[in-house]
N, C-alpha and C positions, 0 to 999 in steps of 0.2 A: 504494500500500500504506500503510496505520495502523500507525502506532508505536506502540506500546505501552513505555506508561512506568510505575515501581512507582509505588505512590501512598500516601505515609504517612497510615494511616486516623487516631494520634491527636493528631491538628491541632487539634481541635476540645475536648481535653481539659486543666483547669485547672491550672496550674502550679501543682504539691505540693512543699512542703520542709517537711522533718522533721517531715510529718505536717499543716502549715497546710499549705489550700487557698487559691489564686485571692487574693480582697482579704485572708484572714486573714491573709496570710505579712504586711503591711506592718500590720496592726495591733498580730501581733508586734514588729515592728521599733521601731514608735511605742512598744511599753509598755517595752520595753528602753532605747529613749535618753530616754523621760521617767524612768525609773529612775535613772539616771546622770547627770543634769541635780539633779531636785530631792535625789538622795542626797549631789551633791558640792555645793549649796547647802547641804543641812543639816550636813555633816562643814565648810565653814569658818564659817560662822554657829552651830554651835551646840557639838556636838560629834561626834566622828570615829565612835566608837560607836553613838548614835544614828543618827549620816548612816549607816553601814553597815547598821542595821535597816529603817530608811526604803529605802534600795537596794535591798535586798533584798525588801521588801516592795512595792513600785512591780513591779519584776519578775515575782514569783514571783503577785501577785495578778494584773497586767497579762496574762500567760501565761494563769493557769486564768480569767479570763473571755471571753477570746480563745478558748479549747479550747471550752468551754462555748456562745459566742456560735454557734462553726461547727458542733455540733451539729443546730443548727437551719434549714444549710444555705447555699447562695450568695448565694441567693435567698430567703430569709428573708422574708415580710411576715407583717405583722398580718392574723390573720380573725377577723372578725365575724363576729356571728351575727344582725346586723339586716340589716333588709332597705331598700334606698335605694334610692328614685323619683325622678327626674330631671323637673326640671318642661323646658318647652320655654328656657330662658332657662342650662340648664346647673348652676343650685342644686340641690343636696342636701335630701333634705328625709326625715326617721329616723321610720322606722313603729316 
C-alpha cells in the first residue's frame, strides 16, 4: 500500500517581508545599514543634524528605489528591440 503524504504546494514561492520580494528584502537591508553607516559618518565628521538628514535620506531614498526596482519584477532584464545574429565563433553582431 502508498502512503500518502500532505505536500506543501508553496515551496516554490519567494520569500515576502513587508511587502519586498525574494533578492528585494536584502537590498532593503543594504539601503538601511548604508543609511546608518554614512548618516553616523556625517553626524561625527560634520554635524548631528545634517548626519540625521543624510540618515534619513540614504533610507527613505534607499526604500522607494528598492519598491520601484521590484516593480519590475524578480527577474527583471533588459529588452531590446534589435535583433542579434550569432556568427559560428559565438560574437554578437547588431542588425
Amino acid at each position: 500500500m502508498a502512503r500518502k503524504y500532505p505536500v506543501y504546494k508553496g515551496l516554490q514561492q519567494p520569500l515576502i517581508f513587508k511587502g519586498f520580494r525574494g533578492k528585494f528584502i536584502y537590498w532593503g537591508i543594504a539601503s538601511l545599514l548604508a543609511g546608518l553607516v554614512f548618516g553616523a559618518l556625517t553626524m561625527t565628521m560634520i554635524n548631528m543634524w545634517l548626519g540625521a538628514l543624510v540618515l534619513i535620506g540614504f533610507v527613505v531614498g534607499g526604500l522607494l528605489y528598492t519598491a520601484a526596482r521590484q516593480k519590475g519584477g524578480l527577474h527583471a532584464k533588459s529588452r531590446t528591440s534589435k535583433i542579434f545574429i550569432l556568427n559560428r565563433y559565438g560574437h554578437q553582431k547588431h542588425v
